[in-house]
C-alpha positions as CSV (number, residue, x, y, z in Angstrom):
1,X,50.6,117.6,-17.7
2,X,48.2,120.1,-17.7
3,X,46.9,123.6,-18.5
4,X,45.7,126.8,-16.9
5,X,43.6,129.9,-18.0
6,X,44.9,133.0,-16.0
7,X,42.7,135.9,-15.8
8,X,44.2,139.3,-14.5
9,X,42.9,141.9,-11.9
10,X,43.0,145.4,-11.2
11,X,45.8,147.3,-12.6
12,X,45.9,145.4,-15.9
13,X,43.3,147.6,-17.6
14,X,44.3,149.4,-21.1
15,X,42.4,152.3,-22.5
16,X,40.7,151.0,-25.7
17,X,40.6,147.5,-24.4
18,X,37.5,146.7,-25.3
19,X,37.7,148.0,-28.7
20,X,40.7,146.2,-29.7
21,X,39.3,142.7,-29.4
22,X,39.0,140.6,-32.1
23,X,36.4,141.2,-34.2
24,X,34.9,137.7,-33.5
25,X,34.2,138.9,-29.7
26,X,31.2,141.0,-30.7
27,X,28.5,139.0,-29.9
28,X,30.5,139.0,-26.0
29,X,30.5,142.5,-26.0
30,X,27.1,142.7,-27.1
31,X,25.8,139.7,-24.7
32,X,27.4,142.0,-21.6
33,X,25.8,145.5,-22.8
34,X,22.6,143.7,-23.2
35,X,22.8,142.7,-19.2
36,X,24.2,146.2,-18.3
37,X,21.6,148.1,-20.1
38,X,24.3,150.5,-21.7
39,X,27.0,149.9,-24.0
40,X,30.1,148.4,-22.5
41,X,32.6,150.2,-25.1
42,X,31.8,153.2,-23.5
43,X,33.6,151.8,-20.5
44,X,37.5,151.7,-21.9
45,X,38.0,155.3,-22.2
46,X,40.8,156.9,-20.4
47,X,38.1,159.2,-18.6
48,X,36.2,156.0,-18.0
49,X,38.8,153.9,-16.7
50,X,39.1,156.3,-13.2
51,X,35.9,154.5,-12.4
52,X,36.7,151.2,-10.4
53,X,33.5,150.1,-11.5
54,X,34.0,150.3,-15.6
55,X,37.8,148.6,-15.0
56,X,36.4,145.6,-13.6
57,X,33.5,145.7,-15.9
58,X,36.1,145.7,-19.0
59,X,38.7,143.1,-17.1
60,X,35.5,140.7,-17.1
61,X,34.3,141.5,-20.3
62,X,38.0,141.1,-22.3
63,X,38.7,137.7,-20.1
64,X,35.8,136.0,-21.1
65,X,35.4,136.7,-24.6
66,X,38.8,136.4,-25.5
67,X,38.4,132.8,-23.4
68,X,35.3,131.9,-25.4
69,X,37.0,133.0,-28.3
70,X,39.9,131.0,-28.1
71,X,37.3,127.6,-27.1
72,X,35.5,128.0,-30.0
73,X,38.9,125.8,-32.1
74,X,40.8,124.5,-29.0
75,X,40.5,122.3,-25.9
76,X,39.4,123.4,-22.8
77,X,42.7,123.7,-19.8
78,X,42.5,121.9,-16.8
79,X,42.6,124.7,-14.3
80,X,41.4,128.4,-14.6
81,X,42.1,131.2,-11.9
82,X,41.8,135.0,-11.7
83,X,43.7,137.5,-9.3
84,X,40.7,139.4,-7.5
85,X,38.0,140.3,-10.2
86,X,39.6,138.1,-12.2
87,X,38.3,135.5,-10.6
88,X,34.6,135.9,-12.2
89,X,36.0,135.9,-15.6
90,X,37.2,132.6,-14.2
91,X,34.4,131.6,-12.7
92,X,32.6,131.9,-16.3
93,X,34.7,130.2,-17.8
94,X,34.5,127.5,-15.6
95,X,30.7,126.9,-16.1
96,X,30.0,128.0,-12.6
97,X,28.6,131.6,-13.1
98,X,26.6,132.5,-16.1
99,X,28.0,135.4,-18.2
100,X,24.9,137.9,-17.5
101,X,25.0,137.1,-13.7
102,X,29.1,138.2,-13.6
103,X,28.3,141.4,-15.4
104,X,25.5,142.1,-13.0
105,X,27.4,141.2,-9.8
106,X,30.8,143.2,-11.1
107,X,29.1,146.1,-11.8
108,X,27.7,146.3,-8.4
109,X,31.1,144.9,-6.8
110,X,32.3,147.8,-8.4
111,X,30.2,150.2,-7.5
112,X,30.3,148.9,-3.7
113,X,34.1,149.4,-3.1
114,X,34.1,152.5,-4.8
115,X,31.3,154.4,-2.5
116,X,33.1,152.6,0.5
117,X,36.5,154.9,0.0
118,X,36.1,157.3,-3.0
119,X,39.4,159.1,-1.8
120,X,42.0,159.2,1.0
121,X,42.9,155.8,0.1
122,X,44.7,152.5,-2.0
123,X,47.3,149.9,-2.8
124,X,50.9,150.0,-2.8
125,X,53.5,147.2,-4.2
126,X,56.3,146.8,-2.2
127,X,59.0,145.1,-4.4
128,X,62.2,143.6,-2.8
129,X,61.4,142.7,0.7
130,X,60.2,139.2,2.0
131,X,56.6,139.0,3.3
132,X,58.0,138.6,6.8
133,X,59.9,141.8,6.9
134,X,56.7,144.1,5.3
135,X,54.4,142.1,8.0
136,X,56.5,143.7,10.3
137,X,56.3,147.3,9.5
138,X,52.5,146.7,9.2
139,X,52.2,146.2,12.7
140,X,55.0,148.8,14.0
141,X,52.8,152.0,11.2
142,X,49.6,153.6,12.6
143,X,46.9,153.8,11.0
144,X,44.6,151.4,8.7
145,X,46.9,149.5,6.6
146,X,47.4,145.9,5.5
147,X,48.5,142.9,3.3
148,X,46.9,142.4,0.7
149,X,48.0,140.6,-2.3
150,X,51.1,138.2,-2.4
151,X,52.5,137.9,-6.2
152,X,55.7,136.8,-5.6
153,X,58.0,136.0,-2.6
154,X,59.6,139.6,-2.8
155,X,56.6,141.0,-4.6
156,X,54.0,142.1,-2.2
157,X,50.8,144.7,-1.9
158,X,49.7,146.7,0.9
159,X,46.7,148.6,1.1
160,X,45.0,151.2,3.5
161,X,45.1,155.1,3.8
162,X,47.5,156.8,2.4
163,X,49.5,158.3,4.7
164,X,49.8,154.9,6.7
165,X,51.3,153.0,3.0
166,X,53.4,156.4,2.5
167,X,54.9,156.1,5.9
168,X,55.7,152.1,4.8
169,X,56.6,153.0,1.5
170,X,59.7,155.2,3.1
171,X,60.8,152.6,5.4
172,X,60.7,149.7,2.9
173,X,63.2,152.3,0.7
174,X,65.7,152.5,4.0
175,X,65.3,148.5,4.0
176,X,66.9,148.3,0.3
177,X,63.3,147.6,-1.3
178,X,63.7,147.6,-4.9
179,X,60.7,150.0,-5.4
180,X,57.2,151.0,-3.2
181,X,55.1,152.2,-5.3
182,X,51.6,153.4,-5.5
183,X,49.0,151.8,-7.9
184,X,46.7,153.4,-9.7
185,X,43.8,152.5,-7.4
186,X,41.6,154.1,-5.1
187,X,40.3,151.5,-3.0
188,X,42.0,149.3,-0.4
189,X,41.6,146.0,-1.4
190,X,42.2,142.6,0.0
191,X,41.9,143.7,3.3
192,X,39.4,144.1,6.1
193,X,38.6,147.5,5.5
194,X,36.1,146.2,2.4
195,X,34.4,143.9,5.3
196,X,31.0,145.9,4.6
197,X,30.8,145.8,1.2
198,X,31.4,142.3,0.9
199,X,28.4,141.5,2.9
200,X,26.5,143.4,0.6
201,X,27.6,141.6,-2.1
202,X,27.5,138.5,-0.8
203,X,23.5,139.1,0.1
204,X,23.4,139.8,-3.9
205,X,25.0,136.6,-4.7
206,X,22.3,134.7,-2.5
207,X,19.7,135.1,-5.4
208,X,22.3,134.0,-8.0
209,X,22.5,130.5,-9.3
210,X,26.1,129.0,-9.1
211,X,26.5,125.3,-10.5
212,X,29.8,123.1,-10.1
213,X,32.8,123.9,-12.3
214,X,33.3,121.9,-15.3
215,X,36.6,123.2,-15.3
216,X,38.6,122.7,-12.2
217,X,38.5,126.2,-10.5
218,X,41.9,127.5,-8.5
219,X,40.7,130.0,-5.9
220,X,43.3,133.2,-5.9
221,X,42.6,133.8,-1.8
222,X,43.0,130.0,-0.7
223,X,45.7,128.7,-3.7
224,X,43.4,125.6,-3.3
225,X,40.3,124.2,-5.5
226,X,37.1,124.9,-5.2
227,X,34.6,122.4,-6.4
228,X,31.2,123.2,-4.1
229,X,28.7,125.8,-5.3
230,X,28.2,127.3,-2.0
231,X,31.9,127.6,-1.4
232,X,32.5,129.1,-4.8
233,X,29.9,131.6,-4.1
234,X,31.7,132.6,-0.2
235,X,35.2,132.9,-2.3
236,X,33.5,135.3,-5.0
237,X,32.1,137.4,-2.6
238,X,33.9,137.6,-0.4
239,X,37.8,137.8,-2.5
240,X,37.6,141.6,-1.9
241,X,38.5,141.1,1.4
242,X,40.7,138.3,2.0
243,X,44.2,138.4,1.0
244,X,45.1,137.4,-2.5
245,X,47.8,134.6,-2.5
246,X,48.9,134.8,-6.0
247,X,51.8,133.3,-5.4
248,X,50.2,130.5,-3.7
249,X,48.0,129.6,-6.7
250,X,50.5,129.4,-9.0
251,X,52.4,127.1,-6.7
252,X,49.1,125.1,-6.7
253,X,49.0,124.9,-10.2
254,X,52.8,123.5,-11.2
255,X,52.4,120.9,-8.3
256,X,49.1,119.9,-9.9
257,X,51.3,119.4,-13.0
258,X,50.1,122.4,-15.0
259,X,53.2,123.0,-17.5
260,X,51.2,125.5,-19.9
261,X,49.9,128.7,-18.5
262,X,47.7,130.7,-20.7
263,X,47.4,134.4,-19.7
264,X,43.8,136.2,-20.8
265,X,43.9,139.7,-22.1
266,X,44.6,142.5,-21.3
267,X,48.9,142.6,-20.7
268,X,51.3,140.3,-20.0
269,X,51.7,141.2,-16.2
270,X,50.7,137.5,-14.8
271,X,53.0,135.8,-17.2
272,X,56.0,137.6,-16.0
273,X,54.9,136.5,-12.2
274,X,54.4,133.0,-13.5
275,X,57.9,132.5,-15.1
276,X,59.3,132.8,-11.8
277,X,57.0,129.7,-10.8
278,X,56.9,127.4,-13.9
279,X,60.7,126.5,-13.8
280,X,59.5,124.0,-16.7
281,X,56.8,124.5,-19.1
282,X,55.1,127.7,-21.7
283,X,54.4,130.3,-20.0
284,X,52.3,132.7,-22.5
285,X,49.7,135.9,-22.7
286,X,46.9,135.5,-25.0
287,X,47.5,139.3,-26.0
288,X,50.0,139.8,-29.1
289,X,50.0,136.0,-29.4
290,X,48.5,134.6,-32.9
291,X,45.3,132.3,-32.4
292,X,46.8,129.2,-34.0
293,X,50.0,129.5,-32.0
294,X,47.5,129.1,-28.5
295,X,45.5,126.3,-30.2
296,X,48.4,124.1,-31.0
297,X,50.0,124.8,-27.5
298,X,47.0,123.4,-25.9
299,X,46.3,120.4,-28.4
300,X,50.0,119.4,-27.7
301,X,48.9,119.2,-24.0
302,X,46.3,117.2,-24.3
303,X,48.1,114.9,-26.4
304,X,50.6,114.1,-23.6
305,X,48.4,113.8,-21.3
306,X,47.0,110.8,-23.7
C-alpha cells in the first residue's frame, strides 16, 4: 500500500495563511520572498487575496513548506498530485522543479491569467448533475463557456463569461442540481480560453531546468504519471488550459494501491472529495492535524509495504 501528498488549487486560499504556519516554515517563507523580491506575507491579506496572482503565490508557498516541514521526521509518500497550481507545489516536492523556479513561474502564471480576463468572467461548480448531462447544456448555451474541472462524478466546474455560466447555472437548477454556484474567481480556467497565456508561459518554462521526479508524480489533467522532464514541463504549463480530472487522479491513485491520502494546507476541501474515492484507507488534511499523528500514519505505511 501506498501514500499520496495532495496539494490544493484555487479556491482553497485562507486570509492569514501564510502567517499561521508553523513556526518551523520560516526559512520556506523566507527562501520564496528571497526569489520574489518582496515579502510573501504581504500576500495573505483579505485585500491581497482578490489578486489571482498572490493566491497562487500563497497556495505554493503553504504546500511546500508545510510538505518540507512534515519530511524533515517522516518518510517520503509514493505519489504526490496538485489540482491546477497545485500541481507546482507538487512538482517541488517531487524533486522536479526547484523551489525558486516555482515561485518565479507562479508569479508570472498568475500574473498572465489575470491580464487575460480581469473582469466579465469565471468558474462555476455545478453540484448534482452527471458530467454527461452539463456537457450537454454546454453545447446547447451561447457564448464562451466550458468544462473545466471534474472533482467528483456529480461534482463538476464550468468556466467562461458570465452570462453564458449564469444562463447554465439556471438550467442546471430546473434539472434538480443540488447547487450552481459561482466561485470566487475571475478567470476562466481549465479551458481554451487561457490558450494564449499558456504559450507564454510555456516559452518561460523553456529556460527552466526540470529533472525526473524522485517521487512518482500524478498529473491532475491526464490522472496518469508523469516521469519525463519534457512532459512534466508541457503538463505544468500548459494545466491552465486543459481540463482538470480530479476525479480521475484519485482513481489513479487507489488503483495504484495508495490507501493513505495526505492533504497539504490550506483546508480540508480535497479530503472530502477523496473519501468518496478511498472506500478503504486514511484519508486526512495536514491542517488541524498534530505533526506526530501524520508521521506515524506514514511510518505505518511503509511498514506494510515491508
Amino acid at each position: 500500500m501506498s501514500s499520496l501528498f495532495a496539494f490544493p488549487g484555487q479556491g482553497a486560499q485562507q486570509v492569514s495563511m501564510l502567517h499561521q504556519l508553523p513556526a518551523e516554515c520560516a526559512a520556506c517563507l523566507e527562501e520564496a520572498s528571497d526569489a520574489l523580491g518582496e515579502d510573501v506575507l504581504a500576500l495573505d491579506s483579505a485585500e491581497a487575496l482578490q489578486s489571482t496572482r498572490a493566491v497562487q503565490l500563497c497556495l505554493l508557498v503553504a504546500g511546500v513548506a508545510c510538505a518540507r516541514l512534515l519530511l524533515q521526521r517522516s518518510p517520503a509518500p509514493d505519489y504526490v498530485a496538485g489540482l491546477s497550481i497545485g500541481a507546482y507545489a507538487a512538482a517541488v516536492v517531487a524533486g522536479s522543479l526547484g523551489f525558486a523556479d516555482a515561485v518565479r513561474l507562479v508569479s508570472l502564471r498568475g500574473e498572465l491569467m489575470q491580464k487575460a480576463y480581469p473582469q466579465g468572467y469565471g468558474m462555476t461548480a455545478i453540484l448534482g448533475l452527471d458530467q454527461t448531462t452539463v456537457e450537454r447544456l454546454l453545447v446547447e448555451t451561447k457564448g464562451p463557456v466550458y468544462l473545466a474541472n471534474i472533482n467528483a462524478d456529480n461534482q463538476l466546474v464550468i468556466a467562461g463569461s458570465d452570462a453564458a455560466m449564469a444562463a447554465i447555472a439556471e438550467r442546471a437548477r430546473g434539472l434538480g442540481a443540488g447547487a450552481a454556484k459561482r466561485l470566487t474567481m475571475s478567470v476562466p480556467s481549465h479551458c481554451e480560453l487561457l490558450d494564449a497565456p499558456a504559450r507564454e508561459l510555456a516559452a518561460a518554462f523553456a529556460e527552466v531546468e526540470l529533472r525526473r521526479p524522485a517521487i512518482r508524480y500524478l498529473s491532475g489533467s491526464t490522472a496518469r504519471p508523469i516521469l519525463d522532464p519534457q512532459r512534466l514541463r508541457d503538463d505544468l504549463a500548459c494545466n491552465m488550459c486543459r481540463v482538470i480530472d480530479w476525479h480521475g487522479t484519485l482513481r489513479t491513485a487507489y488503483e495504484r494501491g495508495v490507501r493513505l491520502h495526505i492533504e497539504l494546507p490550506p483546508g480540508a476541501v480535497l479530503s472530502g472529495l477523496a473519501r468518496r474515492v478511498f472506500e478503504q484507507g486514511t484519508v486526512i488534511a495536514f491542517q488541524g492535524a498534530r505533526l506526530d499523528t501524520l508521521d506515524a500514519l506514514l511510518r505505518e505505511e511503509v511498514s506494510r509495504n515491508r
